[in-house]
C-alpha positions as CSV (number, residue, x, y, z in Angstrom):
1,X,109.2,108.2,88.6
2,X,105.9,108.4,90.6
3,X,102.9,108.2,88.8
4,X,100.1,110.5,89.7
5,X,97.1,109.7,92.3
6,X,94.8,112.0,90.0
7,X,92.3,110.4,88.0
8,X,90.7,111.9,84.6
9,X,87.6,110.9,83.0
10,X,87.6,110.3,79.3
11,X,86.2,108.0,76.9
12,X,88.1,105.5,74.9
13,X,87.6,103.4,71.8
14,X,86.3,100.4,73.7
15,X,88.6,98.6,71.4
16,X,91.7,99.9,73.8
17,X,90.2,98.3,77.1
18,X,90.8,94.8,78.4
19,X,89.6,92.4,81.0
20,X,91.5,90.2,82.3
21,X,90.3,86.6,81.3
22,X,90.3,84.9,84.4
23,X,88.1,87.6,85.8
24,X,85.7,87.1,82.8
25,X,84.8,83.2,83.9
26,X,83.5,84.8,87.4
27,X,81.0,87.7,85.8
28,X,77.4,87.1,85.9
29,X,75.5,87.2,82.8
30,X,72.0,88.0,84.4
31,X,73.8,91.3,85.6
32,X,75.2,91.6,82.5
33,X,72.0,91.4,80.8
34,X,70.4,93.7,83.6
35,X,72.7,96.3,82.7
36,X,72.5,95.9,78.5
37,X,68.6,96.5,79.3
38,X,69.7,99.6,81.6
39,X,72.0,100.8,78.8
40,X,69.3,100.4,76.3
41,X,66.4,101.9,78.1
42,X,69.0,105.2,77.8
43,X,69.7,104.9,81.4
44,X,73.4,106.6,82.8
45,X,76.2,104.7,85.1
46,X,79.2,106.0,86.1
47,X,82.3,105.7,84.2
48,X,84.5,102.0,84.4
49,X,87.6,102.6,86.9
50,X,90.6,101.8,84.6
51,X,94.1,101.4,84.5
52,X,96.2,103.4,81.7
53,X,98.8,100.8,80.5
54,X,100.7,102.7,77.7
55,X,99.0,101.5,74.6
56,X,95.6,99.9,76.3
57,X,93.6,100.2,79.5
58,X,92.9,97.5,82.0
59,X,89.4,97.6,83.8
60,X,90.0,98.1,87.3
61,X,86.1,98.6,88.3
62,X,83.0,97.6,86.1
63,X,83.5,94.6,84.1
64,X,79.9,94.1,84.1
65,X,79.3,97.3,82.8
66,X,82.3,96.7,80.4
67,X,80.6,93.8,79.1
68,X,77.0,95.3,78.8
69,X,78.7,97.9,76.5
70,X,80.4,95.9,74.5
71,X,76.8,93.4,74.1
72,X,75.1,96.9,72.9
73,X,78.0,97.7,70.6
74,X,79.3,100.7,72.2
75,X,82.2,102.2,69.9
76,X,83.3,104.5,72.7
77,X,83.2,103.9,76.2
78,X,83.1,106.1,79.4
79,X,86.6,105.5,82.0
80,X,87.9,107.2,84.9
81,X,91.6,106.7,84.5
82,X,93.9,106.1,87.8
């Protein structure tokens, strides 16, 4: 089976997206926090870049952006899907 090259965007329970933890310890939190302001302030970013892993997504692209969601308490969150 070959899976497609096309991506979709969609948005997801942000429940259903992980990072994996290694990655986490190398974020920084001042662009974190940069970003929750961004978010706040009502200002738009492009979808998170994930990958569709049957029952969850991994985050391929934006896991400072991931993060700043999840700070502001995003239920749903915006991913392009490859």
């Amino acid at each position: 089976m070959v899976k497609s090259t096309e991506s979709t965007t969609r948005y997801v329970d942000i429940t259903q997206v992980n990072v994996n933890r290694k990655k986490l310890r190398k974020l920084s939190q001042a662009k974190i926090c940069q970003y929750l302001f961004d978010y706040e302030r009502g200002d738009d970013f492009p979808p998170i870049t994930v990958e569709d892993c049957g029952s969850f997504y991994t985050v391929r692209d934006g896991r400072h952006r991931y993060q700043a969601q999840l700070l502001a308490g995003h239920d749903r969150i915006a991913v392009t899907v490859y």
